[in-house]
PAFI-677404 format. One line per 10 residues: their letters; for each residue x, y, z of N, C-alpha, C. Coordinates in steps of 0.1 Angstrom, whole numbers. Atoms other than C-alpha are relative to their C-alpha. Last residue first. Layout:
BEGIN
A> X:Y:Z:X:Y:Z:X:Y:Z; ...;
This chain:
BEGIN
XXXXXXXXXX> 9:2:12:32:-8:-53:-10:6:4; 15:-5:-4:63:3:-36:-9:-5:-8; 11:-6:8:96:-17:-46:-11:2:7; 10:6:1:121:-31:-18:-7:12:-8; 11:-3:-10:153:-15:-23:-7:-5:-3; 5:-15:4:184:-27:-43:-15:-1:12; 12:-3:-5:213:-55:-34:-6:13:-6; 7:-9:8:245:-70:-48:-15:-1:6; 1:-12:-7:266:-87:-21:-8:10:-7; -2:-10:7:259:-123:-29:-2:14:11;
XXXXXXXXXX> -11:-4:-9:260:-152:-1:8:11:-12; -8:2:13:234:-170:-26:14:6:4; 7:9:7:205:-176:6:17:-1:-7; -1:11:-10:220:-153:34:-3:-17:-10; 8:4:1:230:-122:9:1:-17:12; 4:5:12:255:-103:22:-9:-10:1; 13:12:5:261:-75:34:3:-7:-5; 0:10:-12:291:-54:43:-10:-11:2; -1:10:2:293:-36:9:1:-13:12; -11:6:-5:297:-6:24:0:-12:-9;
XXXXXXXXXX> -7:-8:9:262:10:6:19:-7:2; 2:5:7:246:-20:26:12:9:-12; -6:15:0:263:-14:58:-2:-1:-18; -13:-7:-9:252:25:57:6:-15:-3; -5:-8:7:216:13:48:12:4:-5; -2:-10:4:211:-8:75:5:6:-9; -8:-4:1:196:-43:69:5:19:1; -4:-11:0:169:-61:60:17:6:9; -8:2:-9:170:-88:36:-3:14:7; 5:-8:-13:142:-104:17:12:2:10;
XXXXXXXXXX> 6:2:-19:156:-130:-8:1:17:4; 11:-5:-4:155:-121:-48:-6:-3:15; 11:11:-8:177:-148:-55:-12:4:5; -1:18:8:201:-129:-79:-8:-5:8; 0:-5:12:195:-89:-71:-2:-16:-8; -14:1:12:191:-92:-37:-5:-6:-15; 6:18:5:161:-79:-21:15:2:-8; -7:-5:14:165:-45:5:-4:-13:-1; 1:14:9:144:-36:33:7:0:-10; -12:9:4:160:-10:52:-4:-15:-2;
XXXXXXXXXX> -14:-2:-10:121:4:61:13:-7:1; -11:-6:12:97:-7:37:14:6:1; -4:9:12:71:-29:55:9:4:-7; -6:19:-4:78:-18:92:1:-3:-12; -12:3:-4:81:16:79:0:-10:8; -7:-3:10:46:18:58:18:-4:6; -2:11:7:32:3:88:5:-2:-16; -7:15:-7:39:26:111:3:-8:-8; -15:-1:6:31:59:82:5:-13:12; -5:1:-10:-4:46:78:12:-5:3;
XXX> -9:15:1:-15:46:42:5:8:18; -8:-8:-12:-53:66:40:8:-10:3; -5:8:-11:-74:46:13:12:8:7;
């Protein structure tokens, strides 16, 4: 199955999940490393990348 790199970066592209609630956030990169984020659910700043499967 041939992955089609559009839809690879709509789904994975500055997607991050936080760490306690596991919400969907995206976000730049750059901000996230900053600590400028934060979660919208638990209003945490700890975040990591959406996993590939």
């Amino acid at each position: 199955m041939a992955k089609i790199p559009e839809a690879q970066n709509r789904l994975f592209k500055n997607v991050f999940v936080c760490k306690k609630c596991h919400a969907k956030i995206r976000a730049d990169p750059q901000k996230i490393l900053k600590g400028k984020v934060r979660c919208r659910k638990c209003k945490k700043g700890a975040f990591r990348t959406l996993k590939k499967k």
